[in-house]
C-alpha positions as CSV (number, residue, x, y, z in Angstrom):
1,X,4.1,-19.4,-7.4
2,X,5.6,-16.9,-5.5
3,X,3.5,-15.9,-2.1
4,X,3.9,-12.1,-3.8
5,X,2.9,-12.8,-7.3
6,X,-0.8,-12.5,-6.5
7,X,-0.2,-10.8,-3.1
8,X,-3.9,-9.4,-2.3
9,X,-5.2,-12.8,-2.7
10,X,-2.4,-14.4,-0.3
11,X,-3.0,-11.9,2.5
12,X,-6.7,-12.5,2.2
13,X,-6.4,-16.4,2.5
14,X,-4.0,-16.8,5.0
15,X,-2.9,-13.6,7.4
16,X,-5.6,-11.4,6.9
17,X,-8.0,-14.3,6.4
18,X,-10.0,-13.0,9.0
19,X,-10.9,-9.3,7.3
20,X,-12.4,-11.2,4.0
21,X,-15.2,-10.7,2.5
22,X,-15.2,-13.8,0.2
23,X,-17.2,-15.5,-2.6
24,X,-15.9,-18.6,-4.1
25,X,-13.6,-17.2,-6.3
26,X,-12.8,-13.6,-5.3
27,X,-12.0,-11.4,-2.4
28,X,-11.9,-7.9,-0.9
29,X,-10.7,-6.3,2.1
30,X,-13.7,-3.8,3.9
31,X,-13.9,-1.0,1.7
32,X,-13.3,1.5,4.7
33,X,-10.0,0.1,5.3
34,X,-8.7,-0.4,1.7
35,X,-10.3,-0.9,-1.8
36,X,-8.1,-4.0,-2.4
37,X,-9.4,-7.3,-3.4
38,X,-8.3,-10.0,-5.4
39,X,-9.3,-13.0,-7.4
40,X,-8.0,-16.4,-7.4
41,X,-7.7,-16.1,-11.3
42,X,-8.3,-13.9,-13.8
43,X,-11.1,-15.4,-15.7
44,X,-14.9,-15.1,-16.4
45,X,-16.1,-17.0,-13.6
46,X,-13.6,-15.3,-11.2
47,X,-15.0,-11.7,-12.5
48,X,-18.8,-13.3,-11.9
49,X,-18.0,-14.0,-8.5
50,X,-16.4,-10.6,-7.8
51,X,-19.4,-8.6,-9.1
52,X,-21.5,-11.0,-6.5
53,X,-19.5,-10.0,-3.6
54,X,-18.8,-6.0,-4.3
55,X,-22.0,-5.2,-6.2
56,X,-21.2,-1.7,-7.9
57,X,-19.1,-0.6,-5.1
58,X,-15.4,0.1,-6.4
59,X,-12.1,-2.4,-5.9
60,X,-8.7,-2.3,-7.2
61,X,-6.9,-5.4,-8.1
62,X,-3.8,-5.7,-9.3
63,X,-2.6,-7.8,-12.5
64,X,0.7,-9.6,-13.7
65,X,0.0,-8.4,-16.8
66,X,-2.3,-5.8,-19.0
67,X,-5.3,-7.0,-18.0
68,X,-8.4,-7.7,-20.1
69,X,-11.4,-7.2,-18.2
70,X,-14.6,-9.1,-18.6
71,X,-17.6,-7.7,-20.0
72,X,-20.0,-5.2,-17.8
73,X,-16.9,-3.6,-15.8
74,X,-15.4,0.0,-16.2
75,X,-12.1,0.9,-15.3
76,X,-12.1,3.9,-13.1
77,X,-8.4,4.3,-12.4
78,X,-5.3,2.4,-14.0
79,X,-1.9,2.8,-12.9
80,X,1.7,0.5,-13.4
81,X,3.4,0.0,-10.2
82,X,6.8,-1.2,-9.2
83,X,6.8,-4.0,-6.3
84,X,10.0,-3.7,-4.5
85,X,11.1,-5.5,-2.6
86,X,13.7,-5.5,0.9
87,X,15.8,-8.6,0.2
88,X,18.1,-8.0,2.8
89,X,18.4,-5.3,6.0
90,X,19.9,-1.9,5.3
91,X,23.2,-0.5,7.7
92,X,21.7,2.2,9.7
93,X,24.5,4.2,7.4
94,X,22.9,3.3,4.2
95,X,19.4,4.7,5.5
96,X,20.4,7.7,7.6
97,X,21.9,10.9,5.9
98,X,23.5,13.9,7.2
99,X,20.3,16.1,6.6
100,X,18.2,13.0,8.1
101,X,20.2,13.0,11.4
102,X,18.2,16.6,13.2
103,X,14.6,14.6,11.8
104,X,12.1,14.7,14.3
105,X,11.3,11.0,15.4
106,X,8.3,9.3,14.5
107,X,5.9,8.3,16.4
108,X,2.7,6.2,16.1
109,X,-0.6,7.4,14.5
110,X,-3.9,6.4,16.6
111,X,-7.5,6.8,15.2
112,X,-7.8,10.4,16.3
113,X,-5.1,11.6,13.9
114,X,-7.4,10.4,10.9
115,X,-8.4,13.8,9.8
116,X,-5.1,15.1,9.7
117,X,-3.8,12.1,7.4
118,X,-6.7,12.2,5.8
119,X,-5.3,15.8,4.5
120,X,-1.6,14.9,3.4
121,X,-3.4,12.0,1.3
122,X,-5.7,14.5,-0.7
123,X,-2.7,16.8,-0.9
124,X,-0.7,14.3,-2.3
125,X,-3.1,11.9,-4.3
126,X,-5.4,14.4,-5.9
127,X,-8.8,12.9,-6.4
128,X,-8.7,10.2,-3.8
129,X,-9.4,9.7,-0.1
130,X,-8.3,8.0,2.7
131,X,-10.1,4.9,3.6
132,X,-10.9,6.3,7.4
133,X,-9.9,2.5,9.1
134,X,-6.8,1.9,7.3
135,X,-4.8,1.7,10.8
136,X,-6.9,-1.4,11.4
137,X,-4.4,-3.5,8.9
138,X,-1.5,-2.2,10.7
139,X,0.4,0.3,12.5
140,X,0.8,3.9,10.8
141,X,4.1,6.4,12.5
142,X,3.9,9.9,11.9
143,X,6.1,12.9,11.7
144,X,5.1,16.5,13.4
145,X,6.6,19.7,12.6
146,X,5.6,22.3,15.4
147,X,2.5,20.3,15.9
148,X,1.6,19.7,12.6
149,X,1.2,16.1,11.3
150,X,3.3,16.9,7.9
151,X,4.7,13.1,7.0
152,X,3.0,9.8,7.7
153,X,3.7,6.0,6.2
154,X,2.5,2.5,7.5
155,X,1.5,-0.6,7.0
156,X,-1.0,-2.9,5.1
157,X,-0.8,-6.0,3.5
158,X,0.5,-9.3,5.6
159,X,2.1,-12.3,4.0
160,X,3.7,-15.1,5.8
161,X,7.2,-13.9,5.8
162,X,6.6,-10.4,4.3
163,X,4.5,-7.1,5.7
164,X,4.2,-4.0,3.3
165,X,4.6,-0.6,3.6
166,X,2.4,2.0,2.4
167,X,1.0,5.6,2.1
168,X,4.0,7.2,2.8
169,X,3.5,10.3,1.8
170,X,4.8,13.9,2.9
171,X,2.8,17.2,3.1
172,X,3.5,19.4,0.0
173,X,6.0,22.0,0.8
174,X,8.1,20.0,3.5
175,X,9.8,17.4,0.9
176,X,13.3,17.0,0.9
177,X,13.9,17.0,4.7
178,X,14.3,13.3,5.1
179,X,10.8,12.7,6.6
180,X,9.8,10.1,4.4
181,X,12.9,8.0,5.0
182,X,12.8,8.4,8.7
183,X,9.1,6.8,8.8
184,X,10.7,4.1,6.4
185,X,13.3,3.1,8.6
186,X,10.9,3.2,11.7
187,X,8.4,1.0,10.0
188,X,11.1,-1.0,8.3
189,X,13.0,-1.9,11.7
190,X,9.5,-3.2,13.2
191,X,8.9,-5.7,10.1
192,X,12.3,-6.8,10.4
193,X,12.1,-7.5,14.4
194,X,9.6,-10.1,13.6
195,X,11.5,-11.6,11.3
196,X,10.2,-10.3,8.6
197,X,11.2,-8.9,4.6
198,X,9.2,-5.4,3.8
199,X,7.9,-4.6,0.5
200,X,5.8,-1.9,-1.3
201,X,4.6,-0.8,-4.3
202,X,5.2,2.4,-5.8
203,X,3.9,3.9,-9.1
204,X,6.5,3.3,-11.9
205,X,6.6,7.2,-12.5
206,X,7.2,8.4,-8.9
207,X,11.4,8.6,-9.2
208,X,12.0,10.5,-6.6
209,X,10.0,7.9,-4.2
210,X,11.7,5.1,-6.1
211,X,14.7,6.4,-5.3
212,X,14.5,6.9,-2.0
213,X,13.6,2.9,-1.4
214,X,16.0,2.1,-3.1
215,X,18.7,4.2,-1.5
216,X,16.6,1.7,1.3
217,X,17.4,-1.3,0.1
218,X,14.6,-2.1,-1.9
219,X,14.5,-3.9,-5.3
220,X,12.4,-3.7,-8.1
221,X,10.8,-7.5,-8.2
222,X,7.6,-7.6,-10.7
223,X,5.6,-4.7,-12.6
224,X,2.2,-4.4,-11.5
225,X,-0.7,-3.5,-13.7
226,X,-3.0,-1.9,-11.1
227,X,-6.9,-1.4,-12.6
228,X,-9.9,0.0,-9.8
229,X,-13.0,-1.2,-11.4
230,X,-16.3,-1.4,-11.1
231,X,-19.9,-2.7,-12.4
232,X,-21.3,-0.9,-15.4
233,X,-24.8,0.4,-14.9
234,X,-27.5,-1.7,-16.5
């Protein structure tokens, strides 16, 4: 099996062992950094140990395939997902246009610029928030326009061999000025300086974003059936 094909699970047995909360057959990350979690297969007694460890708190997992949940669990959001993959590094021609070229340069996030991330998320993900310690699985760059944070991306999920990238996102009314692809290529040149690939996952009906990565370098690997679930009330 490939270390990506049930990634959550791999960065929560081996890099980011150390962030677990486990039972024997299922875990999670701390729900104020992510809501990801994982089982080690998806079966009845994999579910049983997942409902131990979360209780009726909320986790997303993500599936190879539809997934068919076991009794007693609701699904509160469902999404497909591409995961993409870098396969090999990108010319610094290939990721830098002549609009991108005057883009401020961006610079690392710290816990203190929470709230103002927390405000591009909601703007851009209606309905959801931003888990508040989400820096603490990696670092997060940020772009300012006359003070304003208005772009933002970082990182999550470690794999021997592979760190993603995620939330990029950029604040409604300032697309299209190469912000996002700027915070790619910073966060992409730090993966690749320790030797390792990046990857992400991106919603299947998000072209423009998908287009952008792969303008990147990025490749479309595996389809991702991602389900946030929880206990049904007794």
């Amino acid at each position: 099996m490939h270390p990506l094909d049930n990634q959550v699970w791999t960065a929560l047995t081996t890099k980011q062992a150390q962030l677990a909360h486990s039972s024997a057959l299922a875990r999670r990350f701390p729900p104020e950094m992510t809501l990801l979690g994982a089982l080690a297969a998806n079966t009845a007694m994999a579910f049983d140990s997942l409902a131990q460890l979360i209780g009726r708190e909320a986790v997303t997992l993500y599936f190879l395939a539809p997934p068919k949940l076991a009794p007693g669990w609701e699904v509160l959001r469902a999404v497909e997902l591409n995961q993409m993959v870098q396969e090999e590094a990108s010319s610094p021609s290939a990721q830098t246009g002549p609009a991108e070229q005057t883009t401020p340069e961006a610079v690392e996030l710290t816990p203190s610029d929470v709230a103002e991330m927390s405000i591009i998320y909601t703007d851009t993900r209606p309905g959801r928030t931003l888990c508040p310690r989400i820096q603490k699985l990696g670092l997060f760059l940020g772009i300012r326009d006359e003070g304003k944070l208005v772009a933002m991306g970082g990182l999550r999920l470690h794999i021997a061999g592979y760190r993603e990238i995620t939330t990029v996102a950029t604040l409604p009314g300032h697309e299209g000025r190469g912000y996002a692809t700027a915070i790619m290529r910073g966060l992409i040149e730090r993966i690749r300086e320790r030797g390792e690939r990046p990857f992400l996952t991106v919603r299947t009906d998000n072209t423009r974003a998908v287009e952008i990565y792969r303008r990147l370098g990025f490749r479309e690997r595996t389809l991702l059936y991602s389900r946030t679930i929880r206990r049904v009330t007794a």
